[in-house]
BARO-182695 format. One line per field, with one value per residue: residue number from 1; residue in one letter; chain; y, z, x of N, C-alpha, C in turn. Coordinates in nm, 4 decimals. Atoms other than C-alpha are relative to their C-alpha. Layout:
n = c(NUM, ...)
res = c(A, ...)
chain = c(A, ...)
n_y = c(Y, ...)
n_z = c(Z, ...)
n_x = c(X, ...)
ca_y = c(Y, ...)
ca_z = c(Z, ...)
ca_x = c(X, ...)
c_y = c(Y, ...)
c_z = c(Z, ...)
c_x = c(X, ...)
***
This chain:
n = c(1, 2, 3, 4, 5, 6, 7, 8, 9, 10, 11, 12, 13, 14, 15, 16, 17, 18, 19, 20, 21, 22, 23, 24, 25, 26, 27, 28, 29, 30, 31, 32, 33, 34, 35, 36, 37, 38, 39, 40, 41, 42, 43, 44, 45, 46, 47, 48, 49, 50, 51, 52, 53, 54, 55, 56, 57, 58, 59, 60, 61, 62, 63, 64, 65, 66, 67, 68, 69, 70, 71, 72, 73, 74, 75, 76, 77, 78, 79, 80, 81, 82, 83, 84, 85, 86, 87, 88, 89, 90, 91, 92, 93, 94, 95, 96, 97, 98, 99, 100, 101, 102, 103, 104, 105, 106, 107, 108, 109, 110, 111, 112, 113, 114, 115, 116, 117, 118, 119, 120, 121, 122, 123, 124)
res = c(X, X, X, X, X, X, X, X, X, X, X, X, X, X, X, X, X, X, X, X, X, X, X, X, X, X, X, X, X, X, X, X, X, X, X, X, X, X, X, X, X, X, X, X, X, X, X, X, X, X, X, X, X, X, X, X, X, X, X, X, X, X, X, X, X, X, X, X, X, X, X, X, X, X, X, X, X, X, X, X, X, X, X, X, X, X, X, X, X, X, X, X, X, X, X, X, X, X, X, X, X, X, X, X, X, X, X, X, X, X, X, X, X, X, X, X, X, X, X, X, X, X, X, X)
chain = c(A, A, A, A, A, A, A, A, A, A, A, A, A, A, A, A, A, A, A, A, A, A, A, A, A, A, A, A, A, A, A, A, A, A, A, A, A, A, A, A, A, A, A, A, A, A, A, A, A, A, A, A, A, A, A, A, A, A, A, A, A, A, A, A, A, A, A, A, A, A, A, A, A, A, A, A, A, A, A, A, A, A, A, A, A, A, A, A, A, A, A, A, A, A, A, A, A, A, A, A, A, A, A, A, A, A, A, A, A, A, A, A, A, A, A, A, A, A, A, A, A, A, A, A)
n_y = c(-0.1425, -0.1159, -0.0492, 0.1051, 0.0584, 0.1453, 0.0932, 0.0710, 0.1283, 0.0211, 0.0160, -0.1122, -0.0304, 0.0966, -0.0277, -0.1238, 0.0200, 0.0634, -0.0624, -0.1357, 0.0458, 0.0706, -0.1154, 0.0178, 0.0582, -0.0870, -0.0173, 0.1027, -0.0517, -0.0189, 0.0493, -0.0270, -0.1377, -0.0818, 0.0625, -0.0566, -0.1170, 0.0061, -0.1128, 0.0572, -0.0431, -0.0493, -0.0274, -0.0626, -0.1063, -0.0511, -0.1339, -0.0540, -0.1431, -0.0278, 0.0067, 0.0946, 0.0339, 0.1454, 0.0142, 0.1166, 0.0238, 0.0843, 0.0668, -0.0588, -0.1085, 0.0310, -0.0465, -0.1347, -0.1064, 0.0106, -0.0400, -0.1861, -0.1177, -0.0718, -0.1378, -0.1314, -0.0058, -0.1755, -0.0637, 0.0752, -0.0819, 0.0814, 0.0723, -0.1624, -0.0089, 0.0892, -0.0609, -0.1292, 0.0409, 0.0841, 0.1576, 0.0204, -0.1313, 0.0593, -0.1527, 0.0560, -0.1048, -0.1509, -0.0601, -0.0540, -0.0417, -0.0152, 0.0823, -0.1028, 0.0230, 0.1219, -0.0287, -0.0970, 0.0180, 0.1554, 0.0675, -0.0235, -0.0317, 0.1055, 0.1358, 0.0696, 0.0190, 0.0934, 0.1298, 0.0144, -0.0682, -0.1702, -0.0418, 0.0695, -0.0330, 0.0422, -0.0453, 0.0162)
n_z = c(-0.0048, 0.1656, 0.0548, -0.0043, 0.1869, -0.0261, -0.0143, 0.1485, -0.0471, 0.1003, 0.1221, 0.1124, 0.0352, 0.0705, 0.1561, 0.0693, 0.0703, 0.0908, 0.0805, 0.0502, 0.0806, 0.0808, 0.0079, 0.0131, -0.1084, -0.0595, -0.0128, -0.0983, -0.0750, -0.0605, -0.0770, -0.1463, -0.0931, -0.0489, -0.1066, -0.1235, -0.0090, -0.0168, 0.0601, 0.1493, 0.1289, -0.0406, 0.1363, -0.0150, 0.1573, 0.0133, 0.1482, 0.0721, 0.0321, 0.1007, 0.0234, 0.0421, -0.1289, 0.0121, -0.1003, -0.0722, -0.1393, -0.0923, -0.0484, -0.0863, 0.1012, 0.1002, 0.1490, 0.0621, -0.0278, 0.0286, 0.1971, -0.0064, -0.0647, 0.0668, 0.0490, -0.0914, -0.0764, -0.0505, -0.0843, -0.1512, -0.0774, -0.1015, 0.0503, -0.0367, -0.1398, -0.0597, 0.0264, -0.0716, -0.1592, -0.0580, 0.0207, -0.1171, -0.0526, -0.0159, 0.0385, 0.0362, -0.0046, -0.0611, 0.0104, 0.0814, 0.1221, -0.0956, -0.0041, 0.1298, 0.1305, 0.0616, 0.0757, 0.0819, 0.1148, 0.0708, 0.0281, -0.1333, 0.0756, 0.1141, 0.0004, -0.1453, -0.0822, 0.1093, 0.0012, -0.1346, -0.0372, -0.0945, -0.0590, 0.0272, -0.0600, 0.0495, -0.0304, 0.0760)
n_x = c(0.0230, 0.0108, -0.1014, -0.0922, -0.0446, 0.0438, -0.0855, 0.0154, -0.0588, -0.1312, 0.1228, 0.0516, -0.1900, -0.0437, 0.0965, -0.0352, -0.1681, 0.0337, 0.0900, -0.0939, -0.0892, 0.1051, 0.1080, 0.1315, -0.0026, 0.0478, 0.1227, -0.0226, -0.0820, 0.0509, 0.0890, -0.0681, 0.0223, 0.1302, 0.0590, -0.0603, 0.0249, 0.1557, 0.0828, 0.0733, -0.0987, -0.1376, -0.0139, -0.0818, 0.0141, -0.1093, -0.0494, -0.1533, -0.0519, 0.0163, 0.1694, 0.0335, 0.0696, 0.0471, 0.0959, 0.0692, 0.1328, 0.0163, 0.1661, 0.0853, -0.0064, 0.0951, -0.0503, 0.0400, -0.0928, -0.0773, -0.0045, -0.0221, -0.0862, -0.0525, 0.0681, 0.0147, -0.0649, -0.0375, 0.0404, 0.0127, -0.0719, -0.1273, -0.1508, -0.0982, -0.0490, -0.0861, -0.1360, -0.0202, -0.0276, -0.1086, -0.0494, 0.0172, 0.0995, 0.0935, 0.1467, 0.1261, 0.1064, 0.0089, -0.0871, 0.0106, 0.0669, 0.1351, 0.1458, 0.0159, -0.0965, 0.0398, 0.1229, 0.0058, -0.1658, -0.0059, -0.0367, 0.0671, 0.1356, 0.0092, -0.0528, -0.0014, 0.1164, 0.1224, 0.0096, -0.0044, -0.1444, -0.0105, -0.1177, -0.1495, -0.1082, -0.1152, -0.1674, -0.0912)
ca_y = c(1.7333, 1.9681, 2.1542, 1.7776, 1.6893, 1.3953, 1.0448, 0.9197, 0.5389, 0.3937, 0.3049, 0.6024, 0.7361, 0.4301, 0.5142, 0.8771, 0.7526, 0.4735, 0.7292, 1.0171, 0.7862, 0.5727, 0.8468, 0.6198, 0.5256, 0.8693, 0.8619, 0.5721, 0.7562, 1.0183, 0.8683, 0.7795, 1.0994, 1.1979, 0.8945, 0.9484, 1.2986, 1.1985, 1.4201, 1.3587, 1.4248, 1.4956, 1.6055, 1.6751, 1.9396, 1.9527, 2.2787, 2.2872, 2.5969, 2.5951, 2.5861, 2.2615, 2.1491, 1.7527, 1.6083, 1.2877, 1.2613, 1.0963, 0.8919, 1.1359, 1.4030, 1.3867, 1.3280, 1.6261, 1.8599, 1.6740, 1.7328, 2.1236, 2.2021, 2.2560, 2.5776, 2.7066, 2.6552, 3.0334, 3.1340, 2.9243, 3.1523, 2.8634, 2.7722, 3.1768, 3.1474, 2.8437, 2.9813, 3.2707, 3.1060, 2.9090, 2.5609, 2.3613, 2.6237, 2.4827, 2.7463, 2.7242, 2.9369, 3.2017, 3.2449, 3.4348, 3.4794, 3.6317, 3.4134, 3.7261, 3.7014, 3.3503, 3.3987, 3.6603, 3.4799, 3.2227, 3.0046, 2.9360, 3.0038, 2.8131, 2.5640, 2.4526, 2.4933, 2.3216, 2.0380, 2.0620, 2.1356, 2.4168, 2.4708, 2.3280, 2.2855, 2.2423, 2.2971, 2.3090)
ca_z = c(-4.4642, -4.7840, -4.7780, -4.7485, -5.0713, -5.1674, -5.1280, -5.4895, -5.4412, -5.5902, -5.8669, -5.9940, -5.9936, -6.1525, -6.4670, -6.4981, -6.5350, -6.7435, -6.9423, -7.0090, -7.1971, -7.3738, -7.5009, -7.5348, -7.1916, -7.0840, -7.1329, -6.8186, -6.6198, -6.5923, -6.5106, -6.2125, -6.0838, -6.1040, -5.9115, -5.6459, -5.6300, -5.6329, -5.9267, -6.2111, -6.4748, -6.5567, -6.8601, -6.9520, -7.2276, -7.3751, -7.5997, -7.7639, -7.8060, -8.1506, -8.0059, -8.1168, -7.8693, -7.7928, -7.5243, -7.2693, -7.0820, -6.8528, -6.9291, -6.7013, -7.0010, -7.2907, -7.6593, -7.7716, -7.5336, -7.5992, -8.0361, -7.9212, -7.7292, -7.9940, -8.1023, -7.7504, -7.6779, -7.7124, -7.5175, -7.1909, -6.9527, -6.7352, -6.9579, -6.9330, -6.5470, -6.4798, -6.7440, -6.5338, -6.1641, -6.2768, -6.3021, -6.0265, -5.9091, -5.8378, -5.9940, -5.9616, -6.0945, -5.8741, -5.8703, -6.1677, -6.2869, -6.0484, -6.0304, -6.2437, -6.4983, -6.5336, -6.6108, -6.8794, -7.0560, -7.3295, -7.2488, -6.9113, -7.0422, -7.3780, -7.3156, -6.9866, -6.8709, -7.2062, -7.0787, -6.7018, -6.6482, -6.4005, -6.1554, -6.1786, -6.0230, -6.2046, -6.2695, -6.5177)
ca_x = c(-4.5860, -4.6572, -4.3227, -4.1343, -3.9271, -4.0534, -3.8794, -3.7871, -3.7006, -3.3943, -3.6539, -3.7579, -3.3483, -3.2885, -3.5415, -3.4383, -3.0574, -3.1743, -3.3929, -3.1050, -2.9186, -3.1994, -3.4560, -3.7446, -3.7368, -3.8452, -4.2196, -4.1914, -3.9169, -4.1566, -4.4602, -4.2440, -4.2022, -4.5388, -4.6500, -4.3992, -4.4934, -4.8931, -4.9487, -5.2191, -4.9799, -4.6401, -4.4691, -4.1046, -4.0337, -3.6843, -3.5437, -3.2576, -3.0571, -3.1683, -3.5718, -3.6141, -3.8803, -3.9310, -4.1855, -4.2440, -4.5865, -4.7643, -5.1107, -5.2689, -5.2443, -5.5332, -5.4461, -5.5581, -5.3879, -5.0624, -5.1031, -5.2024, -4.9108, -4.7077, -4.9238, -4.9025, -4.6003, -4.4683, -4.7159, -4.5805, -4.4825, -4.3416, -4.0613, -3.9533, -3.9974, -3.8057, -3.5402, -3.5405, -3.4991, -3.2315, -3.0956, -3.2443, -3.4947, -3.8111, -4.1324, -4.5006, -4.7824, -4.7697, -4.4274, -4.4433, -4.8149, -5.1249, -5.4793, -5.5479, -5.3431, -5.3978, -5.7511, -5.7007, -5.3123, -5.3960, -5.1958, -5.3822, -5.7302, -5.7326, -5.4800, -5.4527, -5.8342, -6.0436, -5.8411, -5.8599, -5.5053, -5.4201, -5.1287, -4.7404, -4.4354, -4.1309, -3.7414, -3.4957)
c_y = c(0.0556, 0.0246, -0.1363, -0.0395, -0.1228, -0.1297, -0.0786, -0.1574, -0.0342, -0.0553, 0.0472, 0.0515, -0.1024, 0.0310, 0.0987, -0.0016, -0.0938, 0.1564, 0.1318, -0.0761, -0.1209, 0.0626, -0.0784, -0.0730, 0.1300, 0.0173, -0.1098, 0.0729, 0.1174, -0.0282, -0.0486, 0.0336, 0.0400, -0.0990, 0.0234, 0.1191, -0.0014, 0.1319, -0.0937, -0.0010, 0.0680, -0.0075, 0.0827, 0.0137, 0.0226, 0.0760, -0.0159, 0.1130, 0.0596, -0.0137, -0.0908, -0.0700, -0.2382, -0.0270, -0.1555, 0.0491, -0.0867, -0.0596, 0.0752, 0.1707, -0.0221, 0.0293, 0.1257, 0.1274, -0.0438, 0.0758, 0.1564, 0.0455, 0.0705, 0.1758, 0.0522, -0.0095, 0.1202, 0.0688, -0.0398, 0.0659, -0.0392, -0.0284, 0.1291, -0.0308, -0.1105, 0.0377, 0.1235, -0.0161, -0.0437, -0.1313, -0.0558, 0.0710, -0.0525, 0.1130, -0.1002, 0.1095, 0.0922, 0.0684, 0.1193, 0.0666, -0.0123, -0.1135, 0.1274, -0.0256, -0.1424, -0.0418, 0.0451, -0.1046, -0.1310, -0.1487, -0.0873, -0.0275, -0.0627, -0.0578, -0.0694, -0.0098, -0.0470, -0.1582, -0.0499, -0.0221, 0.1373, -0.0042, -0.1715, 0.0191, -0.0537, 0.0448, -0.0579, -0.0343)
c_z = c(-0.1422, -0.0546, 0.0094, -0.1160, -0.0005, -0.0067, -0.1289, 0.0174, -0.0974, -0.1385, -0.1255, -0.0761, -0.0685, -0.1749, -0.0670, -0.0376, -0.1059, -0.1481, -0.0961, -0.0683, -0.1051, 0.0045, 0.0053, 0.1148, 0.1015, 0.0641, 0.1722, 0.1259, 0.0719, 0.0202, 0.1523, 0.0874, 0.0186, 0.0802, 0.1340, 0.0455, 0.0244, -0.1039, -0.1138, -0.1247, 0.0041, -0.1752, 0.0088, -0.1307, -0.0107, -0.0705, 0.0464, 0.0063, -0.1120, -0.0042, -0.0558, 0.1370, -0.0096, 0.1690, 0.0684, 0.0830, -0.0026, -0.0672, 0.0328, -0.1398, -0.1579, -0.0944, -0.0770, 0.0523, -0.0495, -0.1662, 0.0445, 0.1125, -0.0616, -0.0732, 0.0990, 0.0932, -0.0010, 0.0743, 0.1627, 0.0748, 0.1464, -0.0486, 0.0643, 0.1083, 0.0653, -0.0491, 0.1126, 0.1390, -0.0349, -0.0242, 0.1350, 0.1337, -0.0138, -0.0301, 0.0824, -0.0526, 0.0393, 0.1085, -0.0864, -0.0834, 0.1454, -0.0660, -0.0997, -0.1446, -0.0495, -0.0566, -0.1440, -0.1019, -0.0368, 0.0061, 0.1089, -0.0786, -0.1557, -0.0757, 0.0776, -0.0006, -0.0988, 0.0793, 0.1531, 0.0620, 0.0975, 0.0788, -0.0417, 0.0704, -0.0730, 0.0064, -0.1581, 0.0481)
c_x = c(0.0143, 0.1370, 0.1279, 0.0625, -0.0433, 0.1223, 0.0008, 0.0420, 0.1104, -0.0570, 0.0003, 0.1546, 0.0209, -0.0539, 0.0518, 0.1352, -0.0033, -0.0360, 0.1086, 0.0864, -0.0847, -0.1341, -0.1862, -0.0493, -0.0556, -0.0968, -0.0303, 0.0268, -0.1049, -0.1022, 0.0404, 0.0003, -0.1473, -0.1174, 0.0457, -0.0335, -0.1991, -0.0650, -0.1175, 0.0234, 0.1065, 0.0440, 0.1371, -0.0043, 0.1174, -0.0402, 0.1381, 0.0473, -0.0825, -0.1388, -0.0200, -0.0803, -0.0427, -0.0791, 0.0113, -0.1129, -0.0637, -0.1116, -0.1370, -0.0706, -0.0917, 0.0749, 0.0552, 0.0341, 0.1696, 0.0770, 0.0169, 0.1036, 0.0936, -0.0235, 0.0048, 0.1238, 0.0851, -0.0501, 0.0430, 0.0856, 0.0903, 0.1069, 0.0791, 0.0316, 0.0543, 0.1043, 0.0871, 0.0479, 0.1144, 0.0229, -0.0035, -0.0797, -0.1298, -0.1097, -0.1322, -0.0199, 0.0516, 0.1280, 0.0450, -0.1450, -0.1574, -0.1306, -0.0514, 0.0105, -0.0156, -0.1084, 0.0021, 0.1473, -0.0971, 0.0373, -0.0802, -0.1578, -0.0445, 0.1143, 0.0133, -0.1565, -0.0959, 0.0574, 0.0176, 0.0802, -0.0042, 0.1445, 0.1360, 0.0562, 0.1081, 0.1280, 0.0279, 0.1440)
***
């Protein structure tokens, strides 16, 4: 069923505890999740306090959006709205940002959709 959490296998938990203590074990860990999950890409984005931004993703994610996220990453109005839910707060899209609005915001419109990117679900 849709609203079912999904079932991570002792696997994937195994990678992401591996992975939080051996950083280059990440890019793996999540590919993981975003198989278990049946997504086409997956991508975790630390920040520092001090805005220091660092990245793992998936395969599923083109070169060339990876290089340009750094230029759009002020504009990402999911980091705000996961900051904003919480620790352990699950967003999407249109928790925070109308089919409207997503048309018309940059970040959406020429960064997500040149590279055939579109909706999310994530947490902090």
């Amino acid at each position: 069923m849709l609203n079912d959490p999904p079932r991570y296998s002792p696997l994937v938990i195994d990678k992401l505890y591996r992975a939080s203590t051996h950083p280059s074990l990440w890019n793996d860990a999540v590919l993981s999740v975003a198989q278990a999950v049946n997504a086409s890409a997956a991508s975790l984005i630390s920040l520092t306090p001090s805005r220091a931004i660092s990245f793992a993703f998936t395969p599923g994610l083109p070169d060339a959006m990876v290089e340009a996220f750094p230029r759009y990453a002020g504009l990402n109005v999911r980091m705000r709205a996961m900051r904003d839910a919480g620790v352990m707060k699950v967003c999407t899209d249109y928790d925070h940002t109308s089919e409207e609005e997503m048309v018309r915001h940059p970040y959406y419109s020429k960064f997500l959709a040149p590279y055939g990117q579109g909706y999310y679900a994530g947490a902090m």
